[in-house]
C-alpha positions in Angstrom: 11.6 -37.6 29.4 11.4 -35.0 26.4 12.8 -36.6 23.2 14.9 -34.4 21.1 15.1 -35.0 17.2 17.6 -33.3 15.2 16.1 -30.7 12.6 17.6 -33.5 9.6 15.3 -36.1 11.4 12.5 -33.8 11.1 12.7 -33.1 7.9 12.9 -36.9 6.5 9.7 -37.2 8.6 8.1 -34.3 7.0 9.2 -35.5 3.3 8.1 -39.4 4.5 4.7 -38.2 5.7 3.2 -36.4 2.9 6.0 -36.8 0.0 6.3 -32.7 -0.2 8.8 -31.1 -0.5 10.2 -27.7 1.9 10.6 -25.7 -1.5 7.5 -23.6 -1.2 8.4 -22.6 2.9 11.3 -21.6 1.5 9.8 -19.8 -1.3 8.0 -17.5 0.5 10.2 -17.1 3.4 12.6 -15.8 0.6 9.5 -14.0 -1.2 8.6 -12.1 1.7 12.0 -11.3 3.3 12.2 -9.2 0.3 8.9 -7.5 0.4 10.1 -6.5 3.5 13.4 -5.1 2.5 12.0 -3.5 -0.2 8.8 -2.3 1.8 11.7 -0.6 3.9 13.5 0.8 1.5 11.5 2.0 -0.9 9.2 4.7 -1.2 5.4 3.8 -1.0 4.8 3.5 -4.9 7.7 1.3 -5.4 7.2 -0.6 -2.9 3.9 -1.7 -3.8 5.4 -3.0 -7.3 7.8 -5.2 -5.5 4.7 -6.3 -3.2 3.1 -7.4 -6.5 6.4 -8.3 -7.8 7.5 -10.7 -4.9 3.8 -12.4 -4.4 3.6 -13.8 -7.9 7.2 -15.0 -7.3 6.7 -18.0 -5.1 5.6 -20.5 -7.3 8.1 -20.3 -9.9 10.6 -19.4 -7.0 9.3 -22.3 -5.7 10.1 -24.6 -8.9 13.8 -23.5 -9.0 14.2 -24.3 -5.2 12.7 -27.9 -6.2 14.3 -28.8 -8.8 17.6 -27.8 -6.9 16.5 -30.0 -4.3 16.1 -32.6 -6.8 12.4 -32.7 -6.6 10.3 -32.4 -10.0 6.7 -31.4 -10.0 
C-alpha cells in the first residue's frame, strides 16, 4: 500500500532534514515566472535587462521571503 503524506508533512520533513528553508524555491520560482512574462512581453532588448534584472534578484528575493517566513540567515 502507497502512503500518502500531506504537502505540510512534507515540508516539516524537508525543514527537519537539512534545517533550510523553501525561501530560495520560491525565490526563483518568482524570479523566473517574471523573466518569462517579461521575455513575452517585451521586446528583445528589454527583455534581456529584466533577464539580468530578475537573475540577480533571487538572493535578496530570497532574504525577504525568509525573513517573512521567520527564518534569518
Amino acid at each position: 500500500m502507497e502512503q500518502t503524506r500531506t504537502l505540510e508533512e512534507m515540508r516539516i520533513e524537508f525543514e527537519r532534514a537539512g534545517g533550510r528553508t523553501l525561501s530560495f524555491p520560491i525565490a526563483g520560482t518568482i524570479a523566473w515566472t517574471a523573466t518569462g512574462i517579461f521575455g513575452a512581453l517585451l521586446p528583445e532588448d528589454e527583455a534581456s535587462i529584466a533577464l539580468f534584472i530578475c537573475n540577480g534578484m533571487i538572493f535578496p528575493l530570497s532574504l525577504m521571503i525568509a525573513r517573512f517566513l521567520g527564518k534569518t540567515y
